[in-house]
C-alpha positions as CSV (number, residue, x, y, z in Angstrom):
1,X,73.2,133.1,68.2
2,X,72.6,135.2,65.1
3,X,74.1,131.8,63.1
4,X,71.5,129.7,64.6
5,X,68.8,130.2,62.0
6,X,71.2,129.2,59.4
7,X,72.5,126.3,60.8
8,X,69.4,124.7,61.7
9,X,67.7,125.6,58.7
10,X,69.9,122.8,57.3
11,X,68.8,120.1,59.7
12,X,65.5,117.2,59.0
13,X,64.2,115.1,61.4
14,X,65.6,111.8,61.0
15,X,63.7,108.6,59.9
16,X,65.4,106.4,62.5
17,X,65.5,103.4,59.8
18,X,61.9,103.5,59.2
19,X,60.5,104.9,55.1
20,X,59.1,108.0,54.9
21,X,56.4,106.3,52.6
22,X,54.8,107.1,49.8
23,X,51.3,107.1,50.9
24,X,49.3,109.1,52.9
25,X,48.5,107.0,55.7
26,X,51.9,105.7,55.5
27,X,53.4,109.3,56.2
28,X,51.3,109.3,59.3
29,X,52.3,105.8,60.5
30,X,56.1,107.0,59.2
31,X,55.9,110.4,61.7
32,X,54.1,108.2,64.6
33,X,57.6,106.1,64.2
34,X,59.5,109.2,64.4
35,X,57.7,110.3,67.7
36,X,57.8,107.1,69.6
37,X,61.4,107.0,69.0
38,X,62.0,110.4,70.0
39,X,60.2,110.0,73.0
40,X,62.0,106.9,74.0
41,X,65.7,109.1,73.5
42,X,64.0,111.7,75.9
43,X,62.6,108.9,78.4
44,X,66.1,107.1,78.0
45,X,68.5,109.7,78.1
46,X,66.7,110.9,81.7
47,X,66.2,107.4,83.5
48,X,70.1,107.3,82.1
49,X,70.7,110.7,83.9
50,X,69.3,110.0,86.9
51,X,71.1,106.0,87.1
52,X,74.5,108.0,86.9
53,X,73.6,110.5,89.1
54,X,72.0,108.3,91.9
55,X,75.5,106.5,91.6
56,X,77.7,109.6,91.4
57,X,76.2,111.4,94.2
58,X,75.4,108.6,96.6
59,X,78.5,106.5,96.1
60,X,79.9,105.0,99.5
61,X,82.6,107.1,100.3
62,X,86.0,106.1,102.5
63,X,85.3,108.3,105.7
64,X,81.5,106.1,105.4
65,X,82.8,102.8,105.1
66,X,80.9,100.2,106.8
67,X,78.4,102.2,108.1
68,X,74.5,102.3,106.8
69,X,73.5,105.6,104.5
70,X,70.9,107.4,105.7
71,X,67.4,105.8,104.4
72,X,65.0,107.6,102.7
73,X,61.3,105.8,101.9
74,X,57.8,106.8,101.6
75,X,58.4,109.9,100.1
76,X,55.0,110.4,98.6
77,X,55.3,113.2,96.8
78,X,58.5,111.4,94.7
79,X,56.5,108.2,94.3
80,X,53.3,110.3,93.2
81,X,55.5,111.7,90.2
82,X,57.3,108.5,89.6
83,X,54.3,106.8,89.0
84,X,51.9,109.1,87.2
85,X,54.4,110.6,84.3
86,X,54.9,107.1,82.9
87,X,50.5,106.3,83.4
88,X,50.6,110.0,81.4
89,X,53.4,109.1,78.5
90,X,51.6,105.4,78.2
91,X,48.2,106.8,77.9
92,X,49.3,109.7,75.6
93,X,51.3,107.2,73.4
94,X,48.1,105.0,73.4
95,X,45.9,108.1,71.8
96,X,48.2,109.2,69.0
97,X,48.6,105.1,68.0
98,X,44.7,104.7,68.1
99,X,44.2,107.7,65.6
100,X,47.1,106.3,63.4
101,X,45.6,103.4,63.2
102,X,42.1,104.2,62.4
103,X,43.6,106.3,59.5
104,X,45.1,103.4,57.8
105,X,42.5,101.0,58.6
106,X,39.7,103.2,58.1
107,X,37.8,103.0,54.5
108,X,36.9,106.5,52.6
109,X,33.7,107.3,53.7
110,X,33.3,108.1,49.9
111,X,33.3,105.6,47.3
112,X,37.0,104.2,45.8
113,X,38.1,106.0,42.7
114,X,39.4,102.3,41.8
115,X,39.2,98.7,43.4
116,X,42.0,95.9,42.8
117,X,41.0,92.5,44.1
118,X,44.1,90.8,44.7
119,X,44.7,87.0,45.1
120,X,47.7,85.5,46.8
121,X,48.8,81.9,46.1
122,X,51.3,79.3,46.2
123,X,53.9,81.1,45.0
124,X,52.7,84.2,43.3
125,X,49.9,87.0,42.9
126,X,46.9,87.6,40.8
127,X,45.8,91.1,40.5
128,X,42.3,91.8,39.2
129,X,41.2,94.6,37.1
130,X,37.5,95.7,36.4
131,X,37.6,93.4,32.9
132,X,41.3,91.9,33.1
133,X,43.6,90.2,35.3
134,X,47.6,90.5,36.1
135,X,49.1,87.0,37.3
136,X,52.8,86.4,38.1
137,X,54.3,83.9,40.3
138,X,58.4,82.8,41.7
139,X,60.3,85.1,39.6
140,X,58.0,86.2,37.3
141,X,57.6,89.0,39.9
142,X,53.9,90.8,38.7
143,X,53.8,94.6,38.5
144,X,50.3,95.9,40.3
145,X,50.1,99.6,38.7
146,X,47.8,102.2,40.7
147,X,47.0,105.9,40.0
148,X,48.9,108.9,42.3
149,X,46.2,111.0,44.2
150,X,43.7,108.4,44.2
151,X,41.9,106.4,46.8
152,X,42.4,102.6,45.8
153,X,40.6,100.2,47.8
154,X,42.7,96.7,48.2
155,X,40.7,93.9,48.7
156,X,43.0,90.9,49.6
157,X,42.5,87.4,50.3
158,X,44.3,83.8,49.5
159,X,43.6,81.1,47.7
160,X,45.4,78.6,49.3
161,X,47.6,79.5,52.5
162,X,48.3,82.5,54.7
163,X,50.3,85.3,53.2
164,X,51.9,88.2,54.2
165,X,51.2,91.2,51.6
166,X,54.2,94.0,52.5
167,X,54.8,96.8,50.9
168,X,58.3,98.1,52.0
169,X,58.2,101.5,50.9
170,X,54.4,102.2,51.9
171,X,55.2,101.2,55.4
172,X,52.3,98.9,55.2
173,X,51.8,95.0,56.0
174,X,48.5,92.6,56.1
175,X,47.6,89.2,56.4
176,X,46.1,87.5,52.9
177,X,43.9,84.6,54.5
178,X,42.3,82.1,52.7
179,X,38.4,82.6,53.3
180,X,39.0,86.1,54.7
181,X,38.5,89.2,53.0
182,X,40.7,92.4,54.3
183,X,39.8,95.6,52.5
184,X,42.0,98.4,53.3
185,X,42.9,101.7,51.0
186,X,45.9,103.5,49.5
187,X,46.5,106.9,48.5
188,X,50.3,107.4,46.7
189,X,51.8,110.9,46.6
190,X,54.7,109.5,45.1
191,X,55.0,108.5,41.7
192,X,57.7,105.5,41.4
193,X,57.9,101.8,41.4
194,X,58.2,100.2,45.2
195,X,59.2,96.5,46.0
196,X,56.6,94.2,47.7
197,X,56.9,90.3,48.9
198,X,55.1,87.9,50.9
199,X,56.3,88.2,54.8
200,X,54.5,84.9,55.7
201,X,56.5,81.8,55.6
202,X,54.2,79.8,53.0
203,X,56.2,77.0,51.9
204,X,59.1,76.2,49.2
205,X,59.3,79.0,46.8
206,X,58.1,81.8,49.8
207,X,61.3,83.5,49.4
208,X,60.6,84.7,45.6
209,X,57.3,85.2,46.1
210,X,57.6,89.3,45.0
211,X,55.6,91.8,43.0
212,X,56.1,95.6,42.4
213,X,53.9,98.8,42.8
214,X,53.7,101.2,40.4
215,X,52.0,104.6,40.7
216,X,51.5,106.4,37.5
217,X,49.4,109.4,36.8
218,X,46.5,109.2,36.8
219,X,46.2,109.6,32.8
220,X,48.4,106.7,32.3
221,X,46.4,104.3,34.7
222,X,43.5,104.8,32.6
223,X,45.5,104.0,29.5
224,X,46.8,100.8,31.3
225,X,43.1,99.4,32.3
226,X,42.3,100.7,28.3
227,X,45.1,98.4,27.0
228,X,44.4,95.7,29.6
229,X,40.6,95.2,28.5
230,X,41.6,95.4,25.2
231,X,44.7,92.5,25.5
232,X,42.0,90.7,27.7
233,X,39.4,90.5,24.8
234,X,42.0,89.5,22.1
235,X,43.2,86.9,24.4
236,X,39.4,85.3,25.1
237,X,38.4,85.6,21.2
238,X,42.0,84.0,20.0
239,X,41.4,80.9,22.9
240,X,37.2,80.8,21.5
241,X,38.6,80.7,17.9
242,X,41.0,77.5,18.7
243,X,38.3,75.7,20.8
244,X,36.6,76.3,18.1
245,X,39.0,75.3,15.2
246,X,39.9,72.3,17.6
247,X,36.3,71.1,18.2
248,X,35.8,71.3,14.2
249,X,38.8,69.2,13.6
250,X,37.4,66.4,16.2
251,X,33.8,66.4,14.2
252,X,32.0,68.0,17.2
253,X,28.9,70.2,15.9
254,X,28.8,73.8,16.6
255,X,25.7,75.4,18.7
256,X,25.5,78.8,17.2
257,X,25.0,80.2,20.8
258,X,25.9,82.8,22.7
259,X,26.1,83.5,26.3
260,X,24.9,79.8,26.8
261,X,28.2,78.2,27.9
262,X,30.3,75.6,26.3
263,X,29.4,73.6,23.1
């Protein structure tokens, strides 16, 4: 007994398959796997216990055969308990996935520390920054970068057909529906890269359609939507300077305005 301490001290709760995630409200969805599948080894191992024992101890025996057992029905008390433990386990089962739930659906009752819009399409994913925009698509495989310890509200939708956004290691999975908004928030613990895809069967190229996660500190987020504003604004003044070199070349007069649209 005195070596019990010790030898449990070295045991963890298994994950039973599932990611132990590397969000918040993926840890709770995580640990609401873990209990459903503990509680269905307990349920299991005694509705097993009591099959083999209800053969075992009421077998037919040789100095019985041929004759009737004994019959024993409308025992209340037996059906009573029969019948309310599983209500009991359902409804108890019920509660914890109902507060789950709300957890990873709810949104902070605070404002986001940051907002991605993100974009799926035919066969890729456009992630929008305030004042820039990531786009990859097949195996270009786009890399959507998010702060650790921050609340970062998603806000998802498709351009074209329906997508499945699933994130493996978050334990997390949505519908991107064109015309349909879903907002829904993540805080990483973890710092690390995580693999994502589409889950919905979307046409040719679905099976490439990928993108990574990567949660950085919070120091190097800033620096990345710093450099991404700044790439952004080279990019829109280099493509302003061709038009303009291009319309110049074709004899087109140049408006010296600003803000007013195209010449």
């Amino acid at each position: 007994m005195g070596l019990a301490p010790f030898v449990l001290s070295g045991c963890s709760l298994s994950s039973f398959g599932a990611y132990p995630s590397a969000t918040q409200t993926g840890r709770s969805t995580f640990h609401l796997w873990q209990g459903f599948t503990i509680g269905a080894i307990v349920v299991g191992a005694i509705t097993l216990s009591l099959i083999i024992y209800a053969a075992l101890r009421y077998r037919a025996k040789r100095e019985h055969e041929g004759s009737v057992p004994r019959q024993v029905q409308y025992h209340l008390p037996m059906e009573i308990t029969y019948t309310v433990i599983p209500i009991i386990i359902v409804f108890v089962l019920f509660a914890f996935t109902v507060v789950v739930e709300n957890e990873v659906t709810a949104l902070p009752s605070v404002t986001p520390d940051n907002t991605i819009q993100v974009q799926a399409f035919q066969w890729g994913w456009r992630f929008t920054y305030p004042g820039f925009t990531v786009i990859g698509q097949t195996t270009q495989t786009p890399v959507m970068e998010m702060p650790e310890g921050q609340n970062v509200r998603i806000v998802l939708t498709s351009s074209d057909v329906v997508h499945g956004f699933y994130i493996r290691q978050f334990n997390f999975s949505r519908y991107a529906l064109p015309g349909v908004i879903n907002q829904f928030t993540f805080n990483a613990q973890t710092l690390g890269t995580y693999f994502g895809q589409c889950t919905q069967l979307c046409g040719l190229y679905h099976s490439l359609m990928w993108f990574k996660v990567e949660v950085v500190t919070p120091a190097a987020y800033q620096k990345f939507l710093a450099d991404g504003k700044k790439k952004a604004k080279t990019l829109s003044a280099s493509a302003a300077g061709q038009a303009v070199q291009e319309q110049t070349s074709a004899g087109i007069p140049i408006r010296p305005d600003y803000g007013g649209g195209t010449n």
